[in-house]
Each structure stands twice: as C-alpha cells, then as structure tokens.
GUTORKOL-946573 format. One record per atom (N, C-alpha, C, CB): residue number from 1; chain; atom name; y, z, x. Coordinates in nm, 3 decimals, decimal comma, padded with zeros to 5 digits. Each point is the difference from the previous one (the first is absolute). Glycine has a CB too. Example, Ala and Ser with C-alpha at 12.3 -4.5 7.8 and 13.67 -1.06 7.14 Angstrom:
2
ATOM;num;chaine;atome;c2;c3;c1
ATOM;1;A;N;-00,569;00,780;01,319
ATOM;1;A;CA;00,119;00,000;-00,089
ATOM;1;A;C;00,120;00,000;00,090
ATOM;1;A;CB;-00,117;00,125;-00,189
ATOM;2;A;N;00,222;-00,197;00,154
ATOM;2;A;CA;00,119;00,006;00,082
ATOM;2;A;C;00,109;00,073;-00,077
ATOM;2;A;CB;-00,063;-00,215;00,118
***
This chain:
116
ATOM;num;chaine;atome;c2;c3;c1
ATOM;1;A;N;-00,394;00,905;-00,292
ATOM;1;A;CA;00,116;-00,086;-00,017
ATOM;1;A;C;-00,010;-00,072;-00,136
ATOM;1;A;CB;00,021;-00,031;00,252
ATOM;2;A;N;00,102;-00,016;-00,315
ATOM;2;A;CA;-00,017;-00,051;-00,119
ATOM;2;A;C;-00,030;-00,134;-00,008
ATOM;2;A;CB;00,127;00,158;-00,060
ATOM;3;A;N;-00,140;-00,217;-00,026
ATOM;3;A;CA;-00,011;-00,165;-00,040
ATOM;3;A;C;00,096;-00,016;-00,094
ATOM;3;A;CB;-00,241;-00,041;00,029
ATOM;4;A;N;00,313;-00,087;-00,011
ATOM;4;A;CA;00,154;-00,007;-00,084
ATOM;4;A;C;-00,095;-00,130;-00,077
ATOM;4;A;CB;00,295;00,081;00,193
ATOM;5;A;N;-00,276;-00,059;-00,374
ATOM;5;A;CA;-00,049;-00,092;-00,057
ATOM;5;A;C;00,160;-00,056;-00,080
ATOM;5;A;CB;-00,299;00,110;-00,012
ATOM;6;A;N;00,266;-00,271;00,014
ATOM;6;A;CA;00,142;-00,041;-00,024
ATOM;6;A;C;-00,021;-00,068;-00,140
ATOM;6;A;CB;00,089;-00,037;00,263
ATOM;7;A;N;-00,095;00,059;-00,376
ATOM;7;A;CA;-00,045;-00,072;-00,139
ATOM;7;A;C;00,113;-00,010;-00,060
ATOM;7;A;CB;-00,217;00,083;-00,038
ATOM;8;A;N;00,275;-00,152;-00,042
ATOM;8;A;CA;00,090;-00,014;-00,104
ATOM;8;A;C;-00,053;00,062;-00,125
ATOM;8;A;CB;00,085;-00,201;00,107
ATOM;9;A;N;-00,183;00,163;-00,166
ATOM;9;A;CA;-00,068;00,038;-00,119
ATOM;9;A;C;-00,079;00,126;00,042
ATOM;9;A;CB;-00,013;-00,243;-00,099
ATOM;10;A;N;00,120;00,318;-00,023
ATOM;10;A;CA;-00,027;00,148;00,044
ATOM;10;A;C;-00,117;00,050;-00,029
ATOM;10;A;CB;00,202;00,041;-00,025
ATOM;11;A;N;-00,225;-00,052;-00,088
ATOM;11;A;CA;-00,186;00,008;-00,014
ATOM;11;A;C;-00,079;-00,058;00,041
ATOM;11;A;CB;00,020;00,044;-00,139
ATOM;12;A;N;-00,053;-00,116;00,237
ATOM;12;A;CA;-00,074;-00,056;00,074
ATOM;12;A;C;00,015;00,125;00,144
ATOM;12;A;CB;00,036;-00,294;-00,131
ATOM;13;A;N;00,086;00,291;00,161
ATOM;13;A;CA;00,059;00,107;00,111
ATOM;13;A;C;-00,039;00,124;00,051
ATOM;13;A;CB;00,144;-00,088;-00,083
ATOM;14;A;N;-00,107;00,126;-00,083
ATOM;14;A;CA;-00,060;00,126;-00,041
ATOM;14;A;C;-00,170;00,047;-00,008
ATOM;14;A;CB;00,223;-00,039;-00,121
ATOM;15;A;N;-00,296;-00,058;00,091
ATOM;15;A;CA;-00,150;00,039;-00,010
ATOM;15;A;C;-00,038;-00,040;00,182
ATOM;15;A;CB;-00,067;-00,079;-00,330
ATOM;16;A;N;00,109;-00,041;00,355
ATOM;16;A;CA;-00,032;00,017;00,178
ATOM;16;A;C;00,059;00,118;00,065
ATOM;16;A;CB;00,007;-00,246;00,029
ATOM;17;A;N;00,120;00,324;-00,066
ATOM;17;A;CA;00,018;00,099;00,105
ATOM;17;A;C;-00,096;00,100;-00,070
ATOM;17;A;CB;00,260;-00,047;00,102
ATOM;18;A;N;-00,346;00,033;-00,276
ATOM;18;A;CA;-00,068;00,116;-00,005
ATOM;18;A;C;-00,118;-00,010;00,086
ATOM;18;A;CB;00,085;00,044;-00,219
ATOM;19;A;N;-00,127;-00,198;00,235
ATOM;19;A;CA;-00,144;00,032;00,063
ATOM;19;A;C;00,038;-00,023;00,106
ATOM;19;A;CB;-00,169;-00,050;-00,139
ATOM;20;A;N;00,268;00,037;00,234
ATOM;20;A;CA;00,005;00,024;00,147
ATOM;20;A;C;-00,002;00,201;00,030
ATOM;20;A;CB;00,175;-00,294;00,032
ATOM;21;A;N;-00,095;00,339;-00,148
ATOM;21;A;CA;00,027;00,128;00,004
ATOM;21;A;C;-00,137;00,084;-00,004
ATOM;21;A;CB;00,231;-00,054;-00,107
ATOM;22;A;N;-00,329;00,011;00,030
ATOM;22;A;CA;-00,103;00,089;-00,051
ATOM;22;A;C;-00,156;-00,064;00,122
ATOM;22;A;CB;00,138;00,030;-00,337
ATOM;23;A;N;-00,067;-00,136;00,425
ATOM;23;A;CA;-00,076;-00,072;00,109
ATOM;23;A;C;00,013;00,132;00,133
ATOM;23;A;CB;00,075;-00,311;-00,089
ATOM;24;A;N;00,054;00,340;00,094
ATOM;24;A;CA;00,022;00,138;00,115
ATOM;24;A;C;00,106;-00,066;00,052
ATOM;24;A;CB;-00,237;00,116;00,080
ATOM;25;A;N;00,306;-00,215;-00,147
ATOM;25;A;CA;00,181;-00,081;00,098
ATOM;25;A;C;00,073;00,089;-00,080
ATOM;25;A;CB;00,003;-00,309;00,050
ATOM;26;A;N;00,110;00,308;00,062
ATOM;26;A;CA;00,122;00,046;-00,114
ATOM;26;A;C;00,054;-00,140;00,063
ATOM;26;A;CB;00,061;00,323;-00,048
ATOM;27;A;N;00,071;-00,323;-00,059
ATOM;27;A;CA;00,042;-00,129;-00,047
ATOM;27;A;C;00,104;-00,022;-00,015
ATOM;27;A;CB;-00,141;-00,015;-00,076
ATOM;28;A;N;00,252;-00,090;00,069
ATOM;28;A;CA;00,128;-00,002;00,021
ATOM;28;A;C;00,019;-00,090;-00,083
ATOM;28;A;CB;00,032;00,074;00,206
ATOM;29;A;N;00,017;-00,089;-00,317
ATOM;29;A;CA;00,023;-00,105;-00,137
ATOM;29;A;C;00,121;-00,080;00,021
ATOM;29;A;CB;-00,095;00,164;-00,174
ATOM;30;A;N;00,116;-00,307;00,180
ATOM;30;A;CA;00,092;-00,053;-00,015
ATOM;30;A;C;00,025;-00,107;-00,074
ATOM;30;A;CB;00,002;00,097;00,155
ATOM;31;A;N;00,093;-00,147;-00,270
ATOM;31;A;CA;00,002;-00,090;-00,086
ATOM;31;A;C;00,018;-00,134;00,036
ATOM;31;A;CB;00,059;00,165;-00,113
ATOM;32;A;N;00,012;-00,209;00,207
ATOM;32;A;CA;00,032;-00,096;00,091
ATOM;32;A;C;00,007;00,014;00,138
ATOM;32;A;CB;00,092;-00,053;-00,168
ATOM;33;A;N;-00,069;-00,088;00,199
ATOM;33;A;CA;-00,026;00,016;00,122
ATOM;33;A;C;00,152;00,042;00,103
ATOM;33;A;CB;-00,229;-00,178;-00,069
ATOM;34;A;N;00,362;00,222;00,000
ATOM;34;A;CA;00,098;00,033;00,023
ATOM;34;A;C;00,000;00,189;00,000
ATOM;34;A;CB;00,081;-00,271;-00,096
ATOM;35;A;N;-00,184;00,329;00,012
ATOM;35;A;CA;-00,042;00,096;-00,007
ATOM;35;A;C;-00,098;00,062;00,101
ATOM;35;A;CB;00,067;-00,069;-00,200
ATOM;36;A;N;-00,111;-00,061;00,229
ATOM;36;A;CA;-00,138;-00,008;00,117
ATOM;36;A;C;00,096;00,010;00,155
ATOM;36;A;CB;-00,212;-00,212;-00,169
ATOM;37;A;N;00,255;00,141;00,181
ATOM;37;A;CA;00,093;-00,059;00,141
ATOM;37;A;C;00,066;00,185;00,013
ATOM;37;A;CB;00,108;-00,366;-00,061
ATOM;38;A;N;00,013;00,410;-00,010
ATOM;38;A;CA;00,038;00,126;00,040
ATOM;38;A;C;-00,134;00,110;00,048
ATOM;38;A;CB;00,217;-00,056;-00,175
ATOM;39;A;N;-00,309;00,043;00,099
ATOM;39;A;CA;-00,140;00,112;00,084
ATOM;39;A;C;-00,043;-00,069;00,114
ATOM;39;A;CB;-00,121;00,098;-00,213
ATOM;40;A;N;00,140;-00,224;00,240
ATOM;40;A;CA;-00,047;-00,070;00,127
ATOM;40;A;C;00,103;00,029;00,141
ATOM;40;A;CB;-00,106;-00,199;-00,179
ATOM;41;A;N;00,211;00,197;00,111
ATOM;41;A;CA;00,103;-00,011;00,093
ATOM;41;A;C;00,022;00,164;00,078
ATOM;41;A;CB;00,117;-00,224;-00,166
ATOM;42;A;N;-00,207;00,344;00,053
ATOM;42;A;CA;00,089;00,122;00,052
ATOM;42;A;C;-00,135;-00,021;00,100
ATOM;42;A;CB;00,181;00,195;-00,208
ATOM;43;A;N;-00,119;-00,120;00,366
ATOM;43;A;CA;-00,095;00,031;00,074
ATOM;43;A;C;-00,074;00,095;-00,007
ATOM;43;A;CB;00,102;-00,093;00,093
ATOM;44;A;N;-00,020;00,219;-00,161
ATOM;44;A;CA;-00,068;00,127;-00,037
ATOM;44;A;C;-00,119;-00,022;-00,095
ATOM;44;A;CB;00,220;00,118;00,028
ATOM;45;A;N;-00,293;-00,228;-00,071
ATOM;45;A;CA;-00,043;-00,024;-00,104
ATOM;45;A;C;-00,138;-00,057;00,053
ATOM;45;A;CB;00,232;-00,021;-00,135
ATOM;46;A;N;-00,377;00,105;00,139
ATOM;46;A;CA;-00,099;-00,091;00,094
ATOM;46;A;C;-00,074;-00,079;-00,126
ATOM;46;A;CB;-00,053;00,183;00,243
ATOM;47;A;N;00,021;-00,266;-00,254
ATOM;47;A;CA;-00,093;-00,042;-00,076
ATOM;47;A;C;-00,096;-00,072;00,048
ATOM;47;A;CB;00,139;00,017;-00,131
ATOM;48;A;N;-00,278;00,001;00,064
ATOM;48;A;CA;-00,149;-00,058;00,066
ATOM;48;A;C;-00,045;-00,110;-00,032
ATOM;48;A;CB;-00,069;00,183;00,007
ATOM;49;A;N;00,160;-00,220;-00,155
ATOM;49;A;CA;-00,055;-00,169;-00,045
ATOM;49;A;C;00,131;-00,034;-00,124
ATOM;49;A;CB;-00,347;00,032;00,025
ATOM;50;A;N;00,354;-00,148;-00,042
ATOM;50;A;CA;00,088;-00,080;-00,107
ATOM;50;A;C;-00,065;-00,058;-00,062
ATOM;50;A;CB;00,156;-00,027;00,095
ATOM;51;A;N;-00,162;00,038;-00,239
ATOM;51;A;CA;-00,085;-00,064;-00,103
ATOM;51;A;C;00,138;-00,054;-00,066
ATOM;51;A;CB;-00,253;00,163;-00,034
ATOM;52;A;N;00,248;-00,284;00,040
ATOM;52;A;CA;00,078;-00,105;-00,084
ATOM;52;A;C;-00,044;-00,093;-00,099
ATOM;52;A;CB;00,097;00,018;00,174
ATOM;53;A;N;-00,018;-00,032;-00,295
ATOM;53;A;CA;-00,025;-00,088;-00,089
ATOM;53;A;C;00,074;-00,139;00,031
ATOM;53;A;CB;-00,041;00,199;-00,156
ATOM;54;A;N;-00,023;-00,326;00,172
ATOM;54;A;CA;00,044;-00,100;00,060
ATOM;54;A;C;00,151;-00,008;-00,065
ATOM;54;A;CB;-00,249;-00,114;00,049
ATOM;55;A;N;00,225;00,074;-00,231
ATOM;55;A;CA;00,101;-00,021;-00,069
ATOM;55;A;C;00,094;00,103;-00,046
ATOM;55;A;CB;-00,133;-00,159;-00,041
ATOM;56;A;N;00,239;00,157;00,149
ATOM;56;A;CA;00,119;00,109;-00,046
ATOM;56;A;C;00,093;-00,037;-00,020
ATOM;56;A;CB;-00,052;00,130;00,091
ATOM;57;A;N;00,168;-00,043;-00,171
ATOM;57;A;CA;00,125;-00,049;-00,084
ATOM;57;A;C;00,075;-00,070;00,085
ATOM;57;A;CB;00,013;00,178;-00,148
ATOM;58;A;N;-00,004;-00,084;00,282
ATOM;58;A;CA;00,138;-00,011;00,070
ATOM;58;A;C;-00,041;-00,108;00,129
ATOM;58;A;CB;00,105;00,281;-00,068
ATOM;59;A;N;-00,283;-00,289;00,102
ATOM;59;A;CA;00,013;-00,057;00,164
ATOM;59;A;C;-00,195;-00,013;-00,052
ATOM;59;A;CB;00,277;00,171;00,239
ATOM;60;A;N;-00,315;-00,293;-00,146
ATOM;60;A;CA;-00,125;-00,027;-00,030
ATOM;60;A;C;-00,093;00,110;00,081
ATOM;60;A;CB;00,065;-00,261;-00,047
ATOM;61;A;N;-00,141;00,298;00,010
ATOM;61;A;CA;-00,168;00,075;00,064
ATOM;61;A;C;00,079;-00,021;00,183
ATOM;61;A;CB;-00,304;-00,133;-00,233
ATOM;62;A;N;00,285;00,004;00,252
ATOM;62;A;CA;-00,036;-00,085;00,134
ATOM;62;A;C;00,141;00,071;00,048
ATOM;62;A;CB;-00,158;-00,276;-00,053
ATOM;63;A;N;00,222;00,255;00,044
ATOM;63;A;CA;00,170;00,040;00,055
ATOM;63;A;C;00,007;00,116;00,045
ATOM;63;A;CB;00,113;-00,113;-00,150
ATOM;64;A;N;-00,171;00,166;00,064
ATOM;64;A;CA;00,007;00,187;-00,018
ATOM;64;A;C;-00,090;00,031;00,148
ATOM;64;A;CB;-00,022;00,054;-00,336
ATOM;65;A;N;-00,077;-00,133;00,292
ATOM;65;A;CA;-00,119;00,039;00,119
ATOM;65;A;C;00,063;-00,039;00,137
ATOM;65;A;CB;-00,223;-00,057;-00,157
ATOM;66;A;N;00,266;-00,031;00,187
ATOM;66;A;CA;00,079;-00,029;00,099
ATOM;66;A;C;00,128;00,076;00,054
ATOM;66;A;CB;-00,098;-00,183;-00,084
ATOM;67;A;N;00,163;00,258;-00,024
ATOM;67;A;CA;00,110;00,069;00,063
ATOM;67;A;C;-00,064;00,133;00,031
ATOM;67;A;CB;00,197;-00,122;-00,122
ATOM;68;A;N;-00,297;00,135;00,034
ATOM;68;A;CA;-00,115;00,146;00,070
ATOM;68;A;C;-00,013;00,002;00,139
ATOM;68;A;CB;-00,164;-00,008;-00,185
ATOM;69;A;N;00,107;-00,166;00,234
ATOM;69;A;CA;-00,060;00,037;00,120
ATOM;69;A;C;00,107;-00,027;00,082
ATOM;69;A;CB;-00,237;-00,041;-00,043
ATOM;70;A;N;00,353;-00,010;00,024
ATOM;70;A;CA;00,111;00,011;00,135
ATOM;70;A;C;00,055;00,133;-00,054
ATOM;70;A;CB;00,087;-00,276;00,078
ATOM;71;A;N;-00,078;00,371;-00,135
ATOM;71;A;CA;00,038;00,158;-00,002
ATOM;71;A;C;-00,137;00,091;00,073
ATOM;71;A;CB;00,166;-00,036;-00,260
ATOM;72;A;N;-00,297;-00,043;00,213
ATOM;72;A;CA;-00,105;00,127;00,048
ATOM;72;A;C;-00,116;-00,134;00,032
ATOM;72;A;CB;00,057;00,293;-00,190
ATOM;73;A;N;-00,024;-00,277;00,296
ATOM;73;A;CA;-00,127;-00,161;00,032
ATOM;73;A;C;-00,137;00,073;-00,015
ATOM;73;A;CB;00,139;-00,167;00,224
ATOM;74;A;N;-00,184;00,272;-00,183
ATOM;74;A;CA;-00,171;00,028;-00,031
ATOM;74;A;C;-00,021;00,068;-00,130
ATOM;74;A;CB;-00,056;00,036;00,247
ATOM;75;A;N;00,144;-00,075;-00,364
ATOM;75;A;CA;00,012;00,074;-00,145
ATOM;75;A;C;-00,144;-00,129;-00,059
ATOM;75;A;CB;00,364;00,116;-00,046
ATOM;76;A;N;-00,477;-00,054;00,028
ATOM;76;A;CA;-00,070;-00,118;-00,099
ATOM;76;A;C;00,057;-00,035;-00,107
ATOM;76;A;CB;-00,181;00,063;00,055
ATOM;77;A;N;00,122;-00,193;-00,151
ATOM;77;A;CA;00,100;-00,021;-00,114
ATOM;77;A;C;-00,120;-00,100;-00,069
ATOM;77;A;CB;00,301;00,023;00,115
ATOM;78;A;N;-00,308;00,101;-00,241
ATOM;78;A;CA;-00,100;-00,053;-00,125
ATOM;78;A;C;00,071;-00,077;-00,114
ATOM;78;A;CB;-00,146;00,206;00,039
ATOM;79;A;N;00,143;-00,337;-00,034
ATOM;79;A;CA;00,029;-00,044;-00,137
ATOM;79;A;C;-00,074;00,015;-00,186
ATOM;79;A;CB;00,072;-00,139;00,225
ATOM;80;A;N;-00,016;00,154;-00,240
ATOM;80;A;CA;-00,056;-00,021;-00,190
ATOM;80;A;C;00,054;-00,112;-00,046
ATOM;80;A;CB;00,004;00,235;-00,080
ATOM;81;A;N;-00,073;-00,337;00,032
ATOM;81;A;CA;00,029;-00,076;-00,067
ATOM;81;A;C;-00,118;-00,087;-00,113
ATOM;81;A;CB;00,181;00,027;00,203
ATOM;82;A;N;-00,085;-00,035;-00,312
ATOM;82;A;CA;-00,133;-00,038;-00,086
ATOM;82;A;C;-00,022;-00,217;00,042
ATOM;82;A;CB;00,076;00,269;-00,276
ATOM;83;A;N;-00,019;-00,299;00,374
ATOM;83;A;CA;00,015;-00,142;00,033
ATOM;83;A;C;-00,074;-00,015;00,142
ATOM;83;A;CB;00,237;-00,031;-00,137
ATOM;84;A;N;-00,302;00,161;00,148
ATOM;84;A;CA;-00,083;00,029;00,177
ATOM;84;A;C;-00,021;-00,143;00,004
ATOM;84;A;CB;-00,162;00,257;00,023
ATOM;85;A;N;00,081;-00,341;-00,065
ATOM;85;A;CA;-00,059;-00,127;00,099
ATOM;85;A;C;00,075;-00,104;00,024
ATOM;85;A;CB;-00,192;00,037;-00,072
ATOM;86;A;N;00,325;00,001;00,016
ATOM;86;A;CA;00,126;-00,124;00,040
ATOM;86;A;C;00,072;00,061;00,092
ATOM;86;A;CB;00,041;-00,114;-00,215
ATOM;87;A;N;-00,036;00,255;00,284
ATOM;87;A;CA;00,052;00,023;00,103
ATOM;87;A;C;-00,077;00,038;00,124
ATOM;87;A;CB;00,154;00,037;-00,155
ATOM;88;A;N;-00,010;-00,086;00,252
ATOM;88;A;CA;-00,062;00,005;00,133
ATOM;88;A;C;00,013;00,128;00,088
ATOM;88;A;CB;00,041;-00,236;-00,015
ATOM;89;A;N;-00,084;00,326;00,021
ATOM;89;A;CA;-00,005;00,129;00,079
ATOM;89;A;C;00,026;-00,026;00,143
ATOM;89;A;CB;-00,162;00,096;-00,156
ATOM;90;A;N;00,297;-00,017;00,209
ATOM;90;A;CA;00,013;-00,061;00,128
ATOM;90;A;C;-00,120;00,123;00,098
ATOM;90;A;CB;00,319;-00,126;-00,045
ATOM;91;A;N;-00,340;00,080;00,135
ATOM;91;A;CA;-00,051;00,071;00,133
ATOM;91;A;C;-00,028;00,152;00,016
ATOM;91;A;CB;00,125;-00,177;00,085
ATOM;92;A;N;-00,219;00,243;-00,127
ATOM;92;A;CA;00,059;00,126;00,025
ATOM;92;A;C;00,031;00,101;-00,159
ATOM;92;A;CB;00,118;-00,143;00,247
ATOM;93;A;N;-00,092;00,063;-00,337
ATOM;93;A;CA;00,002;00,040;-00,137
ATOM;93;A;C;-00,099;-00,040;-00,057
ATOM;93;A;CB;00,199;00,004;-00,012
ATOM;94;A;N;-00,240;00,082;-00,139
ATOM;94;A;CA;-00,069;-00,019;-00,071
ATOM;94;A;C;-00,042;-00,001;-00,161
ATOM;94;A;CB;00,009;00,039;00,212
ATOM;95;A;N;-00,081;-00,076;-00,284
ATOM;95;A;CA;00,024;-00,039;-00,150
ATOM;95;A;C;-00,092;00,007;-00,064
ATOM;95;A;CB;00,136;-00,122;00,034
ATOM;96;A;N;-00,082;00,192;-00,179
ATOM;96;A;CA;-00,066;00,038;-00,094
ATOM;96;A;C;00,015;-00,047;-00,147
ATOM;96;A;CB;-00,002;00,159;00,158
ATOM;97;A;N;-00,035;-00,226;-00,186
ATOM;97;A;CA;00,003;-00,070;-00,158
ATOM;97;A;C;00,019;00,082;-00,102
ATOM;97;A;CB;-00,144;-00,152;00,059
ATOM;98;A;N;00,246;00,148;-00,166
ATOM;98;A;CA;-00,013;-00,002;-00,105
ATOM;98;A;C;-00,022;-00,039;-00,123
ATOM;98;A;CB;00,050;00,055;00,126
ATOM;99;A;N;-00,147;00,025;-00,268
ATOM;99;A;CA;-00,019;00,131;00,039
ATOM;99;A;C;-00,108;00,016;00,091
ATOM;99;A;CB;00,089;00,065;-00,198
ATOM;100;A;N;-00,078;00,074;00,241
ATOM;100;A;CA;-00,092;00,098;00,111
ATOM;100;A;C;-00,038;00,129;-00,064
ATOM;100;A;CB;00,125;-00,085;00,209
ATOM;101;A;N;-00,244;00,116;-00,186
ATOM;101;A;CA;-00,082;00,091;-00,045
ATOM;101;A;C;00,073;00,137;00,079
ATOM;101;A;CB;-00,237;-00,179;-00,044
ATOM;102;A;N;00,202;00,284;00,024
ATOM;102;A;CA;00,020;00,148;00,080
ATOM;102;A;C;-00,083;-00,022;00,135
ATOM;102;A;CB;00,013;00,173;-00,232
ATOM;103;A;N;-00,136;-00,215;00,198
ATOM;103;A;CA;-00,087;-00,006;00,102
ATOM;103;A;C;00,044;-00,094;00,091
ATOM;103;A;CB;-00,170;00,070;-00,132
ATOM;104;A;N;00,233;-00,181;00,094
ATOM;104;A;CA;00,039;-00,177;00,091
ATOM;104;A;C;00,119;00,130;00,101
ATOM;104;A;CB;00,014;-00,341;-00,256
ATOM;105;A;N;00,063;00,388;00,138
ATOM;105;A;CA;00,115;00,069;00,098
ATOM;105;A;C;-00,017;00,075;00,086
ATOM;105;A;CB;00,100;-00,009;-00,135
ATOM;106;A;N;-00,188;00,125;00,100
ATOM;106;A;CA;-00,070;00,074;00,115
ATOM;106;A;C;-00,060;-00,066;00,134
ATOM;106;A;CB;-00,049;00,129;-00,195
ATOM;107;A;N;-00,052;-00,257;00,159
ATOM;107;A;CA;-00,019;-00,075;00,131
ATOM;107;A;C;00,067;-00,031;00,079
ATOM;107;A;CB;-00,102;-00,054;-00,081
ATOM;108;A;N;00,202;-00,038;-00,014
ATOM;108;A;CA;00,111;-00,064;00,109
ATOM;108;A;C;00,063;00,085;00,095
ATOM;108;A;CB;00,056;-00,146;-00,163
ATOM;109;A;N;-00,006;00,293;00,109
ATOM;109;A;CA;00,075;00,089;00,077
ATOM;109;A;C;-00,052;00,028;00,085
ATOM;109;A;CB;00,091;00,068;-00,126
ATOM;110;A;N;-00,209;-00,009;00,090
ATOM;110;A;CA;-00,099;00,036;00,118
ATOM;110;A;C;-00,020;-00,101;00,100
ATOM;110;A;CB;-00,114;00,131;-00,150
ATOM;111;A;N;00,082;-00,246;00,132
ATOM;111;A;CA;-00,065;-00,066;00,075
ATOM;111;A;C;00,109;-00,079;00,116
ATOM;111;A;CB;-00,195;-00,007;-00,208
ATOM;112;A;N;00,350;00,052;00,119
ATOM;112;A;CA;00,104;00,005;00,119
ATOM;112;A;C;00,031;00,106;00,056
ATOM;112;A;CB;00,084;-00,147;-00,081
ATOM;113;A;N;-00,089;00,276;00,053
ATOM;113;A;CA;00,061;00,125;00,034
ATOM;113;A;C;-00,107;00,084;00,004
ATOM;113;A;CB;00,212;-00,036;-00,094
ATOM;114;A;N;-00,328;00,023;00,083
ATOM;114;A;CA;-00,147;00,073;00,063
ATOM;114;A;C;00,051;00,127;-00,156
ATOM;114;A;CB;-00,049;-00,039;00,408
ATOM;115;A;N;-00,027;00,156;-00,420
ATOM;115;A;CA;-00,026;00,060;-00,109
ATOM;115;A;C;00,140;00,139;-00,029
ATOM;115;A;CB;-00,309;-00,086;00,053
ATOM;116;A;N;00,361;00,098;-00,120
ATOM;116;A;CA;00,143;00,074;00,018
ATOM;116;A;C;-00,083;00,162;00,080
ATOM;116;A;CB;00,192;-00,132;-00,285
***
C-alpha cells in the first residue's frame, strides 16, 4: 500500500518520495493538503501512512491530520516539521523534525509501519 506524502515545497517532496521510493514504499505525492483530501476521500485509494508537512498553503499540518482520521480513522499520520518541539502531536500520530537525515526517515517509517 502506498504512503501519501503531503509537502508544498517541491524539493523537499521530491527527495522524500525519492528516499521513501528507494526505502521499498511506493508513494502518492501531494502539494497541499486540498490535493491530499481528494486521495483521502477516494475509497478506491488504500493508503498505509500520511506524511504531512505541518505548514501548508491552503490548511495547517493539524487540520489535515484530522480530516484524515474522520475519512480513515486507523490511517497513521507522520508530521514534518522544522518547529517539532512547539508542536503538540495528537494521540496516535507521530513526528519528525526538520531537517531529517535518510536514515531519521527510514526509522521513523519503519518504526511506524514495521519494514516495507
């Protein structure tokens, strides 16, 4: 199943879906979180994790994550943010500081979604 990563900044986007890609995920790219919500919403659409960037154009990290889990309540949900120790991770979600190493990224995934 894929992991939908939700970044605005495309090069940032782009090198996480390379090292999620070259990790053994395939991956579902979205620029916002309005981009994010339509792959959430199709049912035909399974996904295994949501990697969100807190600060997005259209709707905050937190919002996004929340309309995730009333569309897919057992969807995990990894934040990125380079402000990690000023936010509060709700219940059930989890967080990764930026920047993050290949290796930080590999853990985190793993250590939510066991080894692809």
């Amino acid at each position: 199943m894929p992991l939908l990563v939700v970044e605005d900044d495309d090069i940032v986007r782009m090198l996480m879906v390379e090292v999620l890609d070259e990790l053994g995920y395939a991956v579902i790219e979205a620029a916002d979180a309005n981009a994010a919500l339509t792959v959430l919403e199709d049912p035909a659409q399974s996904l295994e994790l949501m990697m969100t960037d807190v600060g997005l154009p259209d709707m905050r990290g937190e919002e996004l994550a929340d309309k995730a889990r009333e569309l897919r309540p057992l969807l995990p949900v990894l934040f990125a943010s380079g402000y990690a120790e000023n936010l509060n991770v709700p219940e059930g979600m989890h967080l990764i500081g930026k920047p993050f190493s290949i290796d930080q990224l590999r853990d985190k995934v793993v250590a939510i979604l066991g080894a692809p």
